[in-house]
N, C-alpha and C positions, 0 to 999 in steps of 0.2 A: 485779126479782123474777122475771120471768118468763123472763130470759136464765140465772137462779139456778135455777129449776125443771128449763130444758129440760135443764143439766149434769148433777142430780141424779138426773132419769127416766135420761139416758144412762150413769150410774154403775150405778144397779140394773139396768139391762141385761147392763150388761158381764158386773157381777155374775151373774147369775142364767146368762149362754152360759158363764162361767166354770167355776164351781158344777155343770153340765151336763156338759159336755163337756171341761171340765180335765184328768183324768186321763186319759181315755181319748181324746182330741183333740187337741188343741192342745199339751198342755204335752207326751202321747207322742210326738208325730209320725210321721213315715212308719217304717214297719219294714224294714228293719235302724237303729238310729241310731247302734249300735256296734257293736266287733267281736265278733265270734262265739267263744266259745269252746269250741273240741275234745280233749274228754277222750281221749288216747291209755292206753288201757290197763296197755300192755308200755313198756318201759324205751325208751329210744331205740339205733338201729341192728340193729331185727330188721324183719322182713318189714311190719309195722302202720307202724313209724315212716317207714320209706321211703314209701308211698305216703301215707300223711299228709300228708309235706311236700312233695310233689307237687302234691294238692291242694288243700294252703294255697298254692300259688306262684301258683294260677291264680284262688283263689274271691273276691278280690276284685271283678276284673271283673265276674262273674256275681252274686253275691250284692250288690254295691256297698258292703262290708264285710270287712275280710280275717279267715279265720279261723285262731285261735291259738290251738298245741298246747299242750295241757296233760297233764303227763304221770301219774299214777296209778298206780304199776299193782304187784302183789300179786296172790299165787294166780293167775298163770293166767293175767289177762285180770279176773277176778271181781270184787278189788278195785275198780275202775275203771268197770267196770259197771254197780256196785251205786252209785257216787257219780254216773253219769249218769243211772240209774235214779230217784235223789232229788232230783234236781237241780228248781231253780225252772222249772214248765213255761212258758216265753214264750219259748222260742225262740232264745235263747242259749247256752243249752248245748247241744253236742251231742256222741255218744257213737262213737268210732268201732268199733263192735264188731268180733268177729273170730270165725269157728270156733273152737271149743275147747273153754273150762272154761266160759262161760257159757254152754252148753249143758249137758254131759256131768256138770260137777262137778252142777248143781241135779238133774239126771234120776238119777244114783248116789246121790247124798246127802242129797234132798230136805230132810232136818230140819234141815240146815246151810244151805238157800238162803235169798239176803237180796233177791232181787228173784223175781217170777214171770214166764212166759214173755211175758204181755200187758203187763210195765208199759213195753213200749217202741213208738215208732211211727216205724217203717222211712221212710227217705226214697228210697233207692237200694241197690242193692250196685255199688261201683265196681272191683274187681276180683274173681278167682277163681283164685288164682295156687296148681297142683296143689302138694306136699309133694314134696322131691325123696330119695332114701333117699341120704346118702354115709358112705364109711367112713375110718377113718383106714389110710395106704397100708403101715404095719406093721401092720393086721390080718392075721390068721391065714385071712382069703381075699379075692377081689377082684373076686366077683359076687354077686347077690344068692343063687341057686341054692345056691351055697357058703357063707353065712351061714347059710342053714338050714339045712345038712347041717350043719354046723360046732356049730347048736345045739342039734339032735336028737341029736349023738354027745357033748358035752359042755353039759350042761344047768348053767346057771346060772354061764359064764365069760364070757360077754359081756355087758361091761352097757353099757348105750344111753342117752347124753344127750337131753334133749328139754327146749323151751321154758319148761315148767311141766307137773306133774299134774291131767289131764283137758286139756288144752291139744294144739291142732293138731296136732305131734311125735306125742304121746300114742298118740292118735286114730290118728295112721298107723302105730303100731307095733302095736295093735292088733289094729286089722283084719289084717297081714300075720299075726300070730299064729294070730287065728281062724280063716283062712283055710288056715294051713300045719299045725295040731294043734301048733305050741307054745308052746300056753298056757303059763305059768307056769315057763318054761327059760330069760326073759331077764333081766337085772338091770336095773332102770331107775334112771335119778339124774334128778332132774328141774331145773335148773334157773331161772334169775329170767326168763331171755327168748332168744328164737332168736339170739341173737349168745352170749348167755354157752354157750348149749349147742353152739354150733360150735366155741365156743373151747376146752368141754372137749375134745374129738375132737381137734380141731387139734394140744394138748398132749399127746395119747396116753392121756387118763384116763378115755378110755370107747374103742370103738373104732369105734363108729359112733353118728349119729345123722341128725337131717332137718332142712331148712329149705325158707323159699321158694325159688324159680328168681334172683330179684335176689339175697337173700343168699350163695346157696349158688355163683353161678355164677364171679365172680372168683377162689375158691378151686380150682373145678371147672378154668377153663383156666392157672391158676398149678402145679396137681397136688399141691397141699397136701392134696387129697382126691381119693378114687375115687368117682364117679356109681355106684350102684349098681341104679336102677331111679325110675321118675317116677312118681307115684301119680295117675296120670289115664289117660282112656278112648284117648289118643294122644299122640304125642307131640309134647312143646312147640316151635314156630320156634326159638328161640334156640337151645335146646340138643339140638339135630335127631339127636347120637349118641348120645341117653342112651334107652335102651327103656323101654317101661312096663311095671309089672309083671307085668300078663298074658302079654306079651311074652314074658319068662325064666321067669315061674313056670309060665305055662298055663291059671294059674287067675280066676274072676272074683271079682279082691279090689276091693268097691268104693272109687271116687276119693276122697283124701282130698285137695281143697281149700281153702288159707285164703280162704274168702271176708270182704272187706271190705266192712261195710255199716256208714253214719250212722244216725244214729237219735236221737230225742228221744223224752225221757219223755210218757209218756201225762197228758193233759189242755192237751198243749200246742194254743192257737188253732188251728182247722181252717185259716184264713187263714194263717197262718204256715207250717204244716206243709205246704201243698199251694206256697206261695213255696220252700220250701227244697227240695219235690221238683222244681219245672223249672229251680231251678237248680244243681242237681247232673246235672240230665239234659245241662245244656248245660256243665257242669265237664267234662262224660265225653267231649263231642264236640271239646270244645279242643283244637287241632291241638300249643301247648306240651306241653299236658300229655299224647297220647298219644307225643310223642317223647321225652319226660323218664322216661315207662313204659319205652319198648321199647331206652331207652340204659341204662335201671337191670337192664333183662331182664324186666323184666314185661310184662303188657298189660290194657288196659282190659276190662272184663267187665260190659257195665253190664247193670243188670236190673231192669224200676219196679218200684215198692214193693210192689203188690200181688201180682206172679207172689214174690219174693222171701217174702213172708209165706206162701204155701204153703211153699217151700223150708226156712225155719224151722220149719214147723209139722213136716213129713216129719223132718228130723234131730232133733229131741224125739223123735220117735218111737224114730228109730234107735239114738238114744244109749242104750237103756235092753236092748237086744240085746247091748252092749258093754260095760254095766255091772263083769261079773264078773270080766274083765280086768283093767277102766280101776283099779278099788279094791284090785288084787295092791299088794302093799308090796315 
């Protein structure tokens, strides 16, 4: 009876640490216990997909979990956004965002947006790769200077592929516009992702458009395209002959940047989110993955979560300066 008893009291034990600590203990275990999954916004083979799969090559090591691209992506980038936006907050999802339309479209069309600027919690930005401007080599000129003479004496015959509407591309065309007084003298065609709109160029059905430094640059030293200008404060290592635009125009057209930042939805564990910030800090120091950058033509930009959530906060701002543009048809 009493060897019947002690089994009993050690059953309502177990019971009772189980009961306790079951779900959130023992039966969860250590975090990561699977793989991570990364919502890629944009289609694959644009500027987002390449460093994606970069650093899925290396976040095993670091995170002890490999993380797997998933791809989303609609309007821009927005589509993709708004499904990482919703996502179950435990640290599994995570959102690779990107400049563009999940800025620009929510600040121009607010009554259309499906996420707000807080519902995400930054881990890192792991690059910062400027807009590069190129044209196709039968355009009707073969610098930047000459595009916009070209569009100020003939307004509304060039039209310009880009990633998506409100998207990266967008954005840098833009600002060249605001900056040069020709507003509403370009045609834009927007299409699915930075590979489909280099491809319209490439075919002759637009005659210019933009992409990253890794997308744009094989084509750059093949001369299936003209470099026409870099949309950043200097100009890039890899492609050390291409000027920036202040350079040929004179003027100060601000840099247009795809930056890369992860991100999980808001209420994800403080525990979880401050685990997936040091190890993306130590993703960005991986010696693979800065050679895998700088052979694709990119390079690492990294930047911790908190300076990047001001940077966030500043282009809200900016994006609504640009509005008038961004919403021309």
């Amino acid at each position: 009876m009493k060897r019947c008893g002690s089994k009993l009291v050690l059953l309502m034990v177990f019971v009772l640490v189980f009961t306790v600590f079951g779900s959130s203990g023992m039966a969860a275990g250590k975090y990561p216990s699977k793989p991570i999954t990364m919502i890629d916004p944009w289609p694959p083979g644009g500027g987002v997909d390449i460093v994606g799969r970069i650093l899925a090559s290396v976040a095993a090591e670091h995170l002890g979990q490999p993380l797997i691209m998933k791809y989303i992506s609609g309007a821009a980038g927005v589509r993709g956004a708004e499904a990482a936006s919703r996502a179950k907050p435990d640290g599994y999802t995570i959102g690779l965002l990107a400049q563009g339309a999940i800025v620009n479209q929510s600040v121009s069309i607010p009554d259309r947006a499906t996420f707000k600027k807080d519902d995400f919690i930054f881990l890192a930005q792991v690059t910062a790769t400027p807009c590069v401007l190129v044209a196709n080599p039968k355009a009707p000129f073969k610098t930047l200077p000459e595009m916009v003479a070209y569009v100020k004496k003939n307004p509304g015959k060039i039209v310009y592929s880009s990633s998506g509407r409100f998207g990266f591309v967008h954005t840098a065309f833009a600002r060249l516009q605001y900056a040069t007084g020709i507003k509403g003298k370009m045609v834009h065609l927007p299409t699915k992702g930075g590979a489909a709109a280099l491809k319209e160029c490439l075919g002759g059905h637009t005659m210019a458009t933009g992409a990253t430094v890794a997308v744009c640059t094989p084509h750059i030293r093949g001369k299936t395209v003209i470099p026409l200008a870099i949309c950043d404060a200097q100009r890039w290592p890899t492609l050390p002959d291409v000027p920036t635009v202040k350079e040929v125009l004179g003027k100060n057209v601000t840099p247009t940047q795809l930056w890369i930042a992860p991100a999980v939805p808001k209420g994800t564990p403080a525990d979880r989110v401050e685990f997936l910030r040091e190890g993306f800090a130590k993703i960005c120091q991986n010696k693979s993955m800065l050679k895998l950058a700088t052979r694709a033509g990119d390079k690492i930009v990294y930047m911790n979560a908190l300076d990047f959530q001001k940077k966030w906060e500043n282009e809200w701002k900016e994006g609504k300066e640009l509005s008038s543009i961004l919403l021309e048809k």
